[in-house]
C-alpha positions as CSV (number, residue, x, y, z in Angstrom):
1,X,0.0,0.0,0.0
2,X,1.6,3.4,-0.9
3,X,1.2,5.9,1.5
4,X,0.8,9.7,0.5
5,X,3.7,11.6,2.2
6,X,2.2,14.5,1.6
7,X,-0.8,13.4,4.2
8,X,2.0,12.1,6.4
9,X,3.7,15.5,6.4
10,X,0.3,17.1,7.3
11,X,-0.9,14.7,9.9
12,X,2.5,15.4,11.3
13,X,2.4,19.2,11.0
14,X,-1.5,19.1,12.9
15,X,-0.1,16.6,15.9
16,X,2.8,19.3,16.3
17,X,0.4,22.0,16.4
18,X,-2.1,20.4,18.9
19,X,0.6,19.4,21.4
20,X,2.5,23.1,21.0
21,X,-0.9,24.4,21.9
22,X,-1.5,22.2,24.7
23,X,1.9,23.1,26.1
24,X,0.7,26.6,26.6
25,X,-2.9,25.8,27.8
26,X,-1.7,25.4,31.9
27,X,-2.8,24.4,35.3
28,X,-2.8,26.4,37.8
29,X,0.4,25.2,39.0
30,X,2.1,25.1,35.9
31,X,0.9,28.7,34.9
32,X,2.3,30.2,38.6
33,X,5.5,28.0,38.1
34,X,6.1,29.5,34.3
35,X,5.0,33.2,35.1
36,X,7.3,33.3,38.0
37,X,10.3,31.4,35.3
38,X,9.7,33.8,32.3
39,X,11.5,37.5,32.8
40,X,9.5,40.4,31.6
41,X,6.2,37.9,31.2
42,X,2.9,40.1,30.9
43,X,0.0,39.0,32.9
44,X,-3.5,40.1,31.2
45,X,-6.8,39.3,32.9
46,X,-9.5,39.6,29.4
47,X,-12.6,39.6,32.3
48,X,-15.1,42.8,32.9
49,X,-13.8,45.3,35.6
50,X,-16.3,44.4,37.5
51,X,-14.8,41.1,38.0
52,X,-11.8,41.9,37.9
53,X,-12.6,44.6,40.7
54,X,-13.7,41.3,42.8
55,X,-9.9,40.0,42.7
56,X,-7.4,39.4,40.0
57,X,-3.8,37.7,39.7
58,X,-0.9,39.6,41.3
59,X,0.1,41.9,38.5
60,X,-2.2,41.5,35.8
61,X,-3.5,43.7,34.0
62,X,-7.1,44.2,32.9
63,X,-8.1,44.3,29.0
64,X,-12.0,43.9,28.7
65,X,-12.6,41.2,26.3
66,X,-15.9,42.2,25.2
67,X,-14.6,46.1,25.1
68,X,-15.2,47.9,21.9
69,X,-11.8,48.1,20.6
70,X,-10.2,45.2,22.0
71,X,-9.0,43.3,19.1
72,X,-7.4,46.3,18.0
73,X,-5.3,47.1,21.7
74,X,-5.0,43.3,22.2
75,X,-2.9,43.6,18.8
76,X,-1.1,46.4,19.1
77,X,1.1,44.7,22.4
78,X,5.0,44.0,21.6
79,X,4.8,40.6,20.3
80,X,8.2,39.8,21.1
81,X,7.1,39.6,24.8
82,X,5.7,36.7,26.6
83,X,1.8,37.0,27.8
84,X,0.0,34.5,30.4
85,X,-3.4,35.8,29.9
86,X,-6.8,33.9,32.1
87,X,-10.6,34.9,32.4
88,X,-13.2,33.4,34.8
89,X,-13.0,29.9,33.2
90,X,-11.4,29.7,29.8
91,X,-13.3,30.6,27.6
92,X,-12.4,34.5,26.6
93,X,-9.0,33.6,27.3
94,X,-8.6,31.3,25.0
95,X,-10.1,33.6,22.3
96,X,-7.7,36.1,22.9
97,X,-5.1,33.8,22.8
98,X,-5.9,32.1,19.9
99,X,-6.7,36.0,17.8
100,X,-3.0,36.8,19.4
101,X,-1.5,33.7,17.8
102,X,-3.2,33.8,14.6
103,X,-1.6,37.6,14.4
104,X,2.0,36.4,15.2
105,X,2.4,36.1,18.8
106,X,4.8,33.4,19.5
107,X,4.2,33.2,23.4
108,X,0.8,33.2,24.7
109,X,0.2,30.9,27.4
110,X,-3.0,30.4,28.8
111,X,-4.6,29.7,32.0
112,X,-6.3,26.2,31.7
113,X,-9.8,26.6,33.9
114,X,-9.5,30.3,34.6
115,X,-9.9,32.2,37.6
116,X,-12.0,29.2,39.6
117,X,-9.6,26.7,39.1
118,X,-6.8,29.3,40.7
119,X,-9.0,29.6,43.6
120,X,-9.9,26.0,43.5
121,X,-6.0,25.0,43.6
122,X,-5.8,27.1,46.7
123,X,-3.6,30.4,45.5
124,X,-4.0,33.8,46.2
125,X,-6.1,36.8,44.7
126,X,-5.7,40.5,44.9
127,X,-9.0,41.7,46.6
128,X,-10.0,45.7,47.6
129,X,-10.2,46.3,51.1
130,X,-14.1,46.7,50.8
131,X,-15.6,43.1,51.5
132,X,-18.1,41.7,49.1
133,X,-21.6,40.7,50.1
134,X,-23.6,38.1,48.0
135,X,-26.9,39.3,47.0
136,X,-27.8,36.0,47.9
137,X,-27.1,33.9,50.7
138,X,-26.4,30.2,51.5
139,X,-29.5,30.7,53.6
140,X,-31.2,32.6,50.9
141,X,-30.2,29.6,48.6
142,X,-31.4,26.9,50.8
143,X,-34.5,28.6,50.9
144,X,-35.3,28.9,47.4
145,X,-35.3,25.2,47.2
146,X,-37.5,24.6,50.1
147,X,-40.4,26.9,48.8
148,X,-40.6,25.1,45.8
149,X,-41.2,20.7,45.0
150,X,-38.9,21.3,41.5
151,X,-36.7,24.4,41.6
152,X,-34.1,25.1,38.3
153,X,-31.3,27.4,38.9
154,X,-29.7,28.6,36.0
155,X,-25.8,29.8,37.4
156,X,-25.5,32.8,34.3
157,X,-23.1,35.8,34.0
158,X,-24.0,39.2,31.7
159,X,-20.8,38.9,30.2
160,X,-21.8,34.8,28.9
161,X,-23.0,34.9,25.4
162,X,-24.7,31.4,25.7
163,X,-25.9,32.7,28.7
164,X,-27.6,35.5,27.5
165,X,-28.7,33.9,23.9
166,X,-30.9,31.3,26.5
167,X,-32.6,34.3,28.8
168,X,-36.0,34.2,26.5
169,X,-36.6,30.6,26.8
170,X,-36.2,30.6,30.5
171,X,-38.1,33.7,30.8
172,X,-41.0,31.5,28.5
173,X,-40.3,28.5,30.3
174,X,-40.4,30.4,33.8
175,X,-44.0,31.5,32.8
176,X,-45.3,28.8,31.4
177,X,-44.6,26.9,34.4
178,X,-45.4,29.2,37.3
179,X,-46.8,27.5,40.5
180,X,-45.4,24.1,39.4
181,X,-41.4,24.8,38.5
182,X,-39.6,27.6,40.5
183,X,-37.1,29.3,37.8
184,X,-34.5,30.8,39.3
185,X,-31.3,32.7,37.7
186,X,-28.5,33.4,39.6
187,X,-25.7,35.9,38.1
188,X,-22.1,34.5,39.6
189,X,-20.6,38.0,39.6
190,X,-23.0,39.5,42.4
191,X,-22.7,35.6,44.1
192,X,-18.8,35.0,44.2
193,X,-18.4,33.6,47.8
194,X,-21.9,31.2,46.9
195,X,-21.1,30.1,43.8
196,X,-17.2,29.4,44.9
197,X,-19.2,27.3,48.1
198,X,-21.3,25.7,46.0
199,X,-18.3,25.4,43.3
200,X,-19.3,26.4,39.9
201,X,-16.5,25.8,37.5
202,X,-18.4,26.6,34.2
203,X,-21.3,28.4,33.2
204,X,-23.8,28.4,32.1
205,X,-24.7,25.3,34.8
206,X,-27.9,24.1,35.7
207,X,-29.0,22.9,38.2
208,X,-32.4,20.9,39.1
209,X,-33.7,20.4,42.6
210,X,-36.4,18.0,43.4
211,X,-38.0,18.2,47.3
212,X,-34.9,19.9,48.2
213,X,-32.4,17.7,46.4
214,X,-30.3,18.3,43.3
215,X,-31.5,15.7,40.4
216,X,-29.9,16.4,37.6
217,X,-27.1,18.7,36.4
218,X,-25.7,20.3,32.6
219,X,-22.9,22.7,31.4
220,X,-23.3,24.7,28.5
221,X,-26.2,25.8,26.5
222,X,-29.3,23.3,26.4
223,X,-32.6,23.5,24.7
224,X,-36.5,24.3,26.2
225,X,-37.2,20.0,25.6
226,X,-34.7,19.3,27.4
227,X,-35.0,20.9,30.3
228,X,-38.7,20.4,30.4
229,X,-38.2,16.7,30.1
230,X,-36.5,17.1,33.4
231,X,-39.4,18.3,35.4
């Protein structure tokens, strides 16, 4: 059997590519570790200010992802420099990254998890001395599922495009199903210290509750059958 070099070469050249690019997407140890290892490294944090207000890296700095104009400052950085950049979870980050590699940045390291799996590994944020209060409690929380036999949370951010393309259907489905399905959505940005106890990793997350008692449980964006063939 003859085998094409030319599909050898390329199947080589994509395996290269995919483990190069895993290289630079790191845990949170690995990321500290090579930050600390690489001089003159530039630390950006792609969240909202309002996050990043909430606590950030030690010497990031903050470039709004969703800013107007932030392809065009994102590539007008010295690309000869090396640039760890991180958002809540991954998701933005590795957008940036991937627009800052596509435009000839050679070092562009990413944090793999974001922000919560920092915390989750146990390492330290930068935090203003005001404290910040949860809209909603623990108690609050515990509450809403006791008031209710089948209770949906929906875990959502402003920022979250999937979260934000799925607010009509739950605001339908929420009506629809008044007085037998409690629909609840809870933004993560004005709940840090309850969503970090009740650790949520990704969003958008649902979460159903049945007399008190989570039942079932999704990541991502999911469709109005679905979840009413939960209930």
């Amino acid at each position: 059997m003859k085998i094409n070099l030319w599909v050898v070469a390329i199947l080589s050249l994509m395996m290269s590519s995919c483990k190069a690019q895993e290289e630079k997407n790191l845990s949170a140890g690995k990321f500290q570790q090579t930050l600390l290892a690489v001089p003159g490294a530039i630390l950006l944090d792609v969240r909202t200010p309002e996050e990043f207000s909430g606590g950030y890296l030690e010497g990031a700095k903050n470039m709004d992802y969703h800013a107007r104009g932030f392809d065009k400052e994102l590539l007008s950085l010295d690309k000869s420099k090396s640039y760890f950049v991180y958002c809540l979870s991954g998701g933005r980050s590795s957008a940036a990254a991937g627009l800052m590699r596509d435009n000839g940045f050679k070092n562009v390291y990413e944090l793999d998890g974001g922000i919560l799996a920092w915390k989750k590994a146990g390492y330290p944020l930068v935090t203003g001395s005001e404290p910040v209060v949860d809209k909603i409690s623990m108690a609050d929380y515990q509450s809403f599922l006791q008031k209710d036999s089948v209770v949906l949370i929906d875990f959502y951010a402003p920022w979250c495009v999937p979260c934000m393309e799925m607010e009509p259907m739950l605001a339908s489905l929420k009506n629809e199903y008044k007085g037998r399905v409690a629909v609840y959505r809870l933004n993560i940005d004005e709940n840090k210290k309850l969503t970090d106890t009740l650790g949520v990793m990704e969003i958008p997350l649902f979460k159903l509750y049945r007399n008190g008692q989570e039942v079932w449980k999704h990541i991502g964006k999911v469709d109005k059958a679905t979840l009413i063939s939960k209930f």
